[in-house]
N, C-alpha and C positions, 0 to 999 in steps of 0.2 A: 331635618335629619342631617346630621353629622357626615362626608362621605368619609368613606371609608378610603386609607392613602395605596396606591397600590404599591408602594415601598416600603410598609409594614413588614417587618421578619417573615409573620408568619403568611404572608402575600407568594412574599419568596419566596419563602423557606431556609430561609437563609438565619438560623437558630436553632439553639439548642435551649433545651430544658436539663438539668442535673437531676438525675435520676440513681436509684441505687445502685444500679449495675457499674456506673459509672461511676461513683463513689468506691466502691470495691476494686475496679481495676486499678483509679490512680493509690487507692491504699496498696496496692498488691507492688505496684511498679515503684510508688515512693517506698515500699523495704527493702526490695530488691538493689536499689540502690542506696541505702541506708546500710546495706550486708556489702555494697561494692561488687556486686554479683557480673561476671565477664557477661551473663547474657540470659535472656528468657524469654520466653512466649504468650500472650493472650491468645485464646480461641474460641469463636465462638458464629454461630452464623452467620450470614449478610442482613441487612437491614434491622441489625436488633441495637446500631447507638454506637459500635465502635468509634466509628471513624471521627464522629461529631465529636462524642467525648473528650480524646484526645485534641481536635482542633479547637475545640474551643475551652478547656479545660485545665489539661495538665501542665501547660507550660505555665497559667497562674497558680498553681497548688504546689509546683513543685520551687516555686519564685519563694511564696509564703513559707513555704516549709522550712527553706534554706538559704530563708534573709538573704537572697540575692538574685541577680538574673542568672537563673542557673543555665549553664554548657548545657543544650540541648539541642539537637537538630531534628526536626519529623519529615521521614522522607515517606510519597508515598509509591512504592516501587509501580512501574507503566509492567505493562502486559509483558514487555522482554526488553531485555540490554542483547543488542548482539555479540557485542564486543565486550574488550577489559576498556578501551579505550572508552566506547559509548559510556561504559557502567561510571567513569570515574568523571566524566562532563556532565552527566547525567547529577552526579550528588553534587557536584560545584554548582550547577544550577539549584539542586534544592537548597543548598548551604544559603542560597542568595549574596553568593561572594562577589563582589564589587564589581573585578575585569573580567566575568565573563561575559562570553561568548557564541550564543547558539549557533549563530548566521560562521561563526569560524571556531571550532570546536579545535581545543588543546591535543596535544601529542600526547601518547598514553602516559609515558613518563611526567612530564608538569603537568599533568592534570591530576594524576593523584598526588603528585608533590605539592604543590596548590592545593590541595584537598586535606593533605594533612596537618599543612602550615595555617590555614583558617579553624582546622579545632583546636592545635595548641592554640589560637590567640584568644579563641572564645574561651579557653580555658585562664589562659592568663589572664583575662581581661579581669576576670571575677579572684584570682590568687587562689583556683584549684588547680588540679593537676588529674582528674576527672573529665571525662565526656562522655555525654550519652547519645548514641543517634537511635532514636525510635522508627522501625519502618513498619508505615501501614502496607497492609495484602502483600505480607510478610509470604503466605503462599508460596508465591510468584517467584521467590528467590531463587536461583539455580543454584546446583552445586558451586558449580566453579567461583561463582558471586559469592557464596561462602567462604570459598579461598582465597579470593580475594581480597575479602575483610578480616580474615583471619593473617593475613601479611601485614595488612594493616593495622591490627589491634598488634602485632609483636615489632612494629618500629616502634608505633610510639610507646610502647612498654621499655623499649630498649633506649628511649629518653627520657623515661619519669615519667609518662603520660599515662592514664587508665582508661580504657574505653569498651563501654558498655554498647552491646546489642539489643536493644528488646524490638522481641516482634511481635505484629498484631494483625492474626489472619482468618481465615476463615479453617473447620474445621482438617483441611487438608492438611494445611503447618503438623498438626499434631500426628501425621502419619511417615515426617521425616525422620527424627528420630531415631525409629524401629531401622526405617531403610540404610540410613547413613550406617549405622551401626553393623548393620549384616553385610557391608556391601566396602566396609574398610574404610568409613571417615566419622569412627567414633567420637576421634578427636574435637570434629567440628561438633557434632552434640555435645562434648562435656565443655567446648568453653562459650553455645549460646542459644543449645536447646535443653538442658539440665534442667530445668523451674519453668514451670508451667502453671495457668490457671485459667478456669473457664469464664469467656462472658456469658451473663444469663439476660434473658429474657425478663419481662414482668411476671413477678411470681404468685402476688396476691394482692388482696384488698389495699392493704396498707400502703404498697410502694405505689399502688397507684394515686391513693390521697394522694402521698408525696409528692408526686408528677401534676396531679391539677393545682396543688397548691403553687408550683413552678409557674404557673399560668396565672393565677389569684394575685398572686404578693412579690414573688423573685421573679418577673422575669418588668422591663421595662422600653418604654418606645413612644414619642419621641424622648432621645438621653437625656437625662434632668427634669423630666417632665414629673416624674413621680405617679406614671400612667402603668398600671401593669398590662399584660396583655388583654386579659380577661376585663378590666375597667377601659379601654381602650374601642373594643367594641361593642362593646352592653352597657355602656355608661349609664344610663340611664337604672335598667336593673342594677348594675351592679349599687348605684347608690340608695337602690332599695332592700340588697342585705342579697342579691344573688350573687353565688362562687359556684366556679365550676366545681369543687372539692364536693356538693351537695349532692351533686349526677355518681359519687363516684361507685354508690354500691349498683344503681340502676346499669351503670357502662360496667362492671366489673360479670351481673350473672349475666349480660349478652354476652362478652369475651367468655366466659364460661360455657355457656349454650354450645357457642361455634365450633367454643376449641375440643368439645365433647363430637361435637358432628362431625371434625374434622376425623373424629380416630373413631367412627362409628364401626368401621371394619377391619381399621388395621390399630395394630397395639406399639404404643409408642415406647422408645427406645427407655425412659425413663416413666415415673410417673409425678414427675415433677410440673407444673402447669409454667408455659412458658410462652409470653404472646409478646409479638417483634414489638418495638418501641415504635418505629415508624407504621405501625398501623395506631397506636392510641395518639400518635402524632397527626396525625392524615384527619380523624375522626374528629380532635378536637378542633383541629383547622376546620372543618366543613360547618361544624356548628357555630363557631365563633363568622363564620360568614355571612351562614343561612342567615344569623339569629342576630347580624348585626343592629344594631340599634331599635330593636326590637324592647317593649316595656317587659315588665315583671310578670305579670300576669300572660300577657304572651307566653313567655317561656316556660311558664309552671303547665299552661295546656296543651305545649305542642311538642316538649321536652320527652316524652314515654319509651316504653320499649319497644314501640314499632317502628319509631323514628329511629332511634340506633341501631336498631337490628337492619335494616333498610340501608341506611349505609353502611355497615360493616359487611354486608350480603352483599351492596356495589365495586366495595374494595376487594373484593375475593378471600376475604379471612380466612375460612377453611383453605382452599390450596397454599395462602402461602404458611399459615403453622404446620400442614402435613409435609408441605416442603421442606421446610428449613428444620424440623424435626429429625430429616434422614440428612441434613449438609454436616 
């Protein structure tokens, strides 16, 4: 028996699979910047693939996209900045710019000046005159933090510089907007909540092929090894014609079962079927353990729908889809 490494991704967890939702976001964010859009929003609930997405993702799609390393920075904003001063050490650190300093945090003043001399250089470096800073649990932003990047999207506008906001938050972001608006800072909406678009959950059979084939054939470990995840730990079956892509209608009417249980009493906002990513993540991980190095035969009789249902009932599937149904 083969062991199995405990530094494997999916050990981790420390991986992502490309999935359709996340194929539509960075389509959504790569136009938005193809349109030079001042700013925009994703939204969509917690644990349905944002965050991964983007971390492991967009900054290669949007490279390819535009034959370059393109000006980007992804911040992920913390629970609260107190200050302007905290807020502006705060993105020098996420910039990863050279002479900072946590243990001796900058004066309000050079630290945003610092801050804005490290985009124009990531801008120059590449010969645009564009930048984009993406901030995850965009939520979180307070007004005033809006003002404050709203000074700073109008210096370097008033150097030739263009600087894009997008944010990516959980459904709250989408209830600023309305506020800002009634409340006399429309402004800040029309130059970086204007354009909006939802993330979605797994919606059907299909996307979820999609997703076990991410495990089959595109995902790999050790690098160069030309092992995919799924060949990795079923080696054996797998080289006798097993893919997880096989399970996926059997794991598709359990997600279905659940997600009907889940709204046995209450009626969902939509009727669009919609199940987090990190629970067909969680599931697949538990099986590719249980079933590690396990033969073919094995898995064809132990693989059923009491066994997925069994672990989707240990993960709590019904609360967290009724949950993140009303986020």
């Amino acid at each position: 028996m083969t062991e199995i490494s405990r530094d494997h991704p999916v050990c981790t967890q420390e991986y992502a699979i490309y999935t359709p939702p996340i194929h539509e976001m960075c389509e959504t964010i790569t136009r938005w910047i193809e349109q030079r859009q001042t700013g925009g929003y994703i939204y969509g609930p917690s644990r349905f693939g944002k965050s991964k997405g983007i971390k492991s993702f967009l900054a290669k799609i949007l490279n390819e996209k535009f034959d370059t390393e393109f000006p980007l920075m992804i911040w992920s904003h913390p629970t609260n900045s107190k200050s302007e001063r905290e807020f502006w050490n705060l993105l020098l650190m996420a910039s990863r710019f050279e002479f900072k300093n946590p243990i001796k945090p900058k004066a309000k003043m050079e630290a945003k000046y610092l801050f804005k001399q490290h985009l124009i250089t990531l801008a120059n470096r590449v010969k645009y005159n564009y930048i984009v800073i993406l901030i995850d649990e965009a939520q979180l932003v307070l007004l005033n933090e809006w003002h404050w990047l709203l000074s700073l999207q109008n210096e370097l506008d008033l150097e030739g510089y263009r600087l894009s906001i997008i944010s990516v938050g959980s459904h709250q972001i989408s209830f600023q907007p309305n506020f800002f608006a009634r409340t006399g800072d429309a402004h800040i909406v029309t130059r970086f909540l204007m354009h909006h678009a939802r993330f979605h959950g797994i919606r059907s059979l299909n996307e979820l092929e999609y997703i076990l084939e991410g495990y089959d054939k595109d995902s790999e470990w050790p690098e160069n090894s030309g092992a995919s995840y799924t060949k990795y730990f079923l080696s054996d079956a797998f080289d006798d014609g097993f893919r997880l892509t096989s399970l996926a209608f059997l794991i598709w009417n359990e997600l279905i079962e659940k997600y009907n249980l889940a709204f046995k009493s209450f009626k969902p906002k939509s009727d669009q079927i919609e199940i987090p990513m990190n629970q067909i993540a969680n599931l697949i991980e538990r099986i590719l353990k249980d079933m590690g190095n396990k033969s073919f035969d094995h898995l064809e009789s132990n693989l059923n729908s009491q066994y997925i249902s069994n672990i989707l009932v240990q993960q709590n599937l019904t609360s967290q889809i009724w949950t993140t149904s009303t986020d």
